[in-house]
C-alpha positions as CSV (number, residue, x, y, z in Angstrom):
1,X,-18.1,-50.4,-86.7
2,X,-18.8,-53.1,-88.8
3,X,-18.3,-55.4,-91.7
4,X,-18.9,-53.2,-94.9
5,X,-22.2,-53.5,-96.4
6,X,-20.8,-52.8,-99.8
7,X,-17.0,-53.2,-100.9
8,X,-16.3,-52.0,-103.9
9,X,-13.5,-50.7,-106.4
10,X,-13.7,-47.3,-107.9
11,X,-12.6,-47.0,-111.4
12,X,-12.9,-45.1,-114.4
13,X,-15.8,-45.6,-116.7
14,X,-17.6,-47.2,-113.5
15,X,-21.7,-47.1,-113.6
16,X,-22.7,-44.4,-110.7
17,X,-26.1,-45.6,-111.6
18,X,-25.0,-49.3,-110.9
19,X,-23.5,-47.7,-107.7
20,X,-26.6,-46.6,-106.8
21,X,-28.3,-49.8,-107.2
22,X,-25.6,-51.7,-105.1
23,X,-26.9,-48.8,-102.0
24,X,-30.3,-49.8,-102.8
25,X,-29.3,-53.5,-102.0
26,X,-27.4,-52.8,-99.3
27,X,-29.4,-50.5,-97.8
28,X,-33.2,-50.7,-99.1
29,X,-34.2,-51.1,-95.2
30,X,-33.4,-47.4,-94.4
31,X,-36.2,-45.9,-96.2
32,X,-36.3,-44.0,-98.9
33,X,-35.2,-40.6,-97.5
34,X,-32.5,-41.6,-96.0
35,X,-31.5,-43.8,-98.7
36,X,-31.7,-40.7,-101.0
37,X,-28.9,-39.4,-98.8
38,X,-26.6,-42.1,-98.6
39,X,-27.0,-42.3,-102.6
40,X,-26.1,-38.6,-102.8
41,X,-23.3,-38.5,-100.4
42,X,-21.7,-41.9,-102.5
43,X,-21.8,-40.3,-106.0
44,X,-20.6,-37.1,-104.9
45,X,-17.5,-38.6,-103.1
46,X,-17.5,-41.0,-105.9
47,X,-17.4,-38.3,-108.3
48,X,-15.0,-36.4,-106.9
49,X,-12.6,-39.9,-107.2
50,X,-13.0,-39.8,-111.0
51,X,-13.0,-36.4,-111.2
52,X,-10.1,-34.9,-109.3
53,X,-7.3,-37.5,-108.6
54,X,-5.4,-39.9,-110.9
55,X,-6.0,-43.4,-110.9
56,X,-9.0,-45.3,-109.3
57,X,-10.0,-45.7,-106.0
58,X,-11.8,-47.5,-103.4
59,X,-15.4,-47.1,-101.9
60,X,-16.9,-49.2,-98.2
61,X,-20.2,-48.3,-96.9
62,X,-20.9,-49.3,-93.2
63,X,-23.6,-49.5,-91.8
64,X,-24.8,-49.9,-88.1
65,X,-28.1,-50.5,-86.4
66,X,-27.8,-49.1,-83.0
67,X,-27.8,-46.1,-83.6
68,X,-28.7,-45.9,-86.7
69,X,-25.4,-44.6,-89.0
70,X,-24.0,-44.9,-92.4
71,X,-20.3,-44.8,-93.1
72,X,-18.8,-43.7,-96.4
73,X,-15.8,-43.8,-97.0
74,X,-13.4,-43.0,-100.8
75,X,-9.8,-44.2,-100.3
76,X,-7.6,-42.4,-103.5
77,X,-4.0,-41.9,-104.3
78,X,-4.3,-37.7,-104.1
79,X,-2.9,-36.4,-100.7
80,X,-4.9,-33.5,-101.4
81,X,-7.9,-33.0,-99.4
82,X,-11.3,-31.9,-100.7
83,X,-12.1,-28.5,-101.2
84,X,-15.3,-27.0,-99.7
85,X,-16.8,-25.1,-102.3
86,X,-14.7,-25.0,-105.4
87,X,-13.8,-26.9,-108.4
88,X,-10.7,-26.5,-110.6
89,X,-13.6,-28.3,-113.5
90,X,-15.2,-24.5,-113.6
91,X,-17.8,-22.3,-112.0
92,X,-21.0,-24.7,-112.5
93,X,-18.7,-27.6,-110.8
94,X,-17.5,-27.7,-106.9
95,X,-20.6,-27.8,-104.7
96,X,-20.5,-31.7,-104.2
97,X,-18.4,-31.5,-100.8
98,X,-21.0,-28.4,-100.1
99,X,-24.3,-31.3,-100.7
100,X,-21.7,-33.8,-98.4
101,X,-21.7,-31.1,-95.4
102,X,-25.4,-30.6,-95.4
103,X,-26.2,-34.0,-95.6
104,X,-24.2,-35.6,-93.1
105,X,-23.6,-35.5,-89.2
106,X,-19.7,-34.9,-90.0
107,X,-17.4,-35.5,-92.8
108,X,-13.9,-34.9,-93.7
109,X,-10.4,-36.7,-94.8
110,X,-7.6,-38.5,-93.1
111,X,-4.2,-39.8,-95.0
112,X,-3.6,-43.1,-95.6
113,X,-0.6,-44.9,-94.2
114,X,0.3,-46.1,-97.7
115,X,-0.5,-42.8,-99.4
116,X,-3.1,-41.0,-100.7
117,X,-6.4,-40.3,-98.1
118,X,-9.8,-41.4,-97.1
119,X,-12.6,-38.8,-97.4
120,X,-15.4,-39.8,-95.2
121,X,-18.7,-39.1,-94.4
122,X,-21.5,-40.0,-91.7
123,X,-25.1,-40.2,-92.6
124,X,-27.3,-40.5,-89.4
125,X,-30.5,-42.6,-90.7
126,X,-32.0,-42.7,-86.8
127,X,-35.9,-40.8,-87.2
């Protein structure tokens, strides 16, 4: 891949909206569609950080040219993968990995050496 086009610390309390704006930044050259959809797929991994496993976490964003691909990828301290389609939050909650799935060419999670895993996701932005 690449060097990561944003690098950031996720932690309670943490601005999704200032989130958002640091994709923009990064990434204001894919268009605005595709854009959308890197946004979406970072605050719904994001979310599910804050949400679902204790402490904070970490967020990188990759991007490459040829062809055309954003990387997302939520390290956290929970060995427990995402769930497609349901939230222990309630009924209106647990769709988020659902949007993930839709929107990207492929997703999933890996553990990490240390502990904990990485969910990832991959966001083709070619057309």
């Amino acid at each position: 891949m690449t060097t990561p086009v944003v690098d950031v610390p996720v932690e309670r309390g943490m601005s999704l909206s200032g989130l958002r704006r640091a994709v923009t930044t990064a990434l204001g050259s894919l268009g605005d569609d595709h854009l959308y959809d890197v946004q979406l797929v970072v605050t719904e991994l994001v979310s599910n950080v804050l949400d679902h496993t204790p402490g904070s976490g970490h967020l990188r964003i990759l991007h490459t040219a040829e062809p055309c691909l954003v990387v997302v990828e939520v390290d956290d301290a929970s060995p427990v993968a995402p769930v497609y389609g349901r939230s222990r939050l309630g009924e209106n909650r647990g769709r988020g990995i659902v949007v993930v799935d839709r929107i990207s060419r492929e997703w999933g999670s890996r553990a990490r050496e240390e502990g904990g895993k990485t969910v990832f996701a991959v966001v083709d932005c070619t057309g």
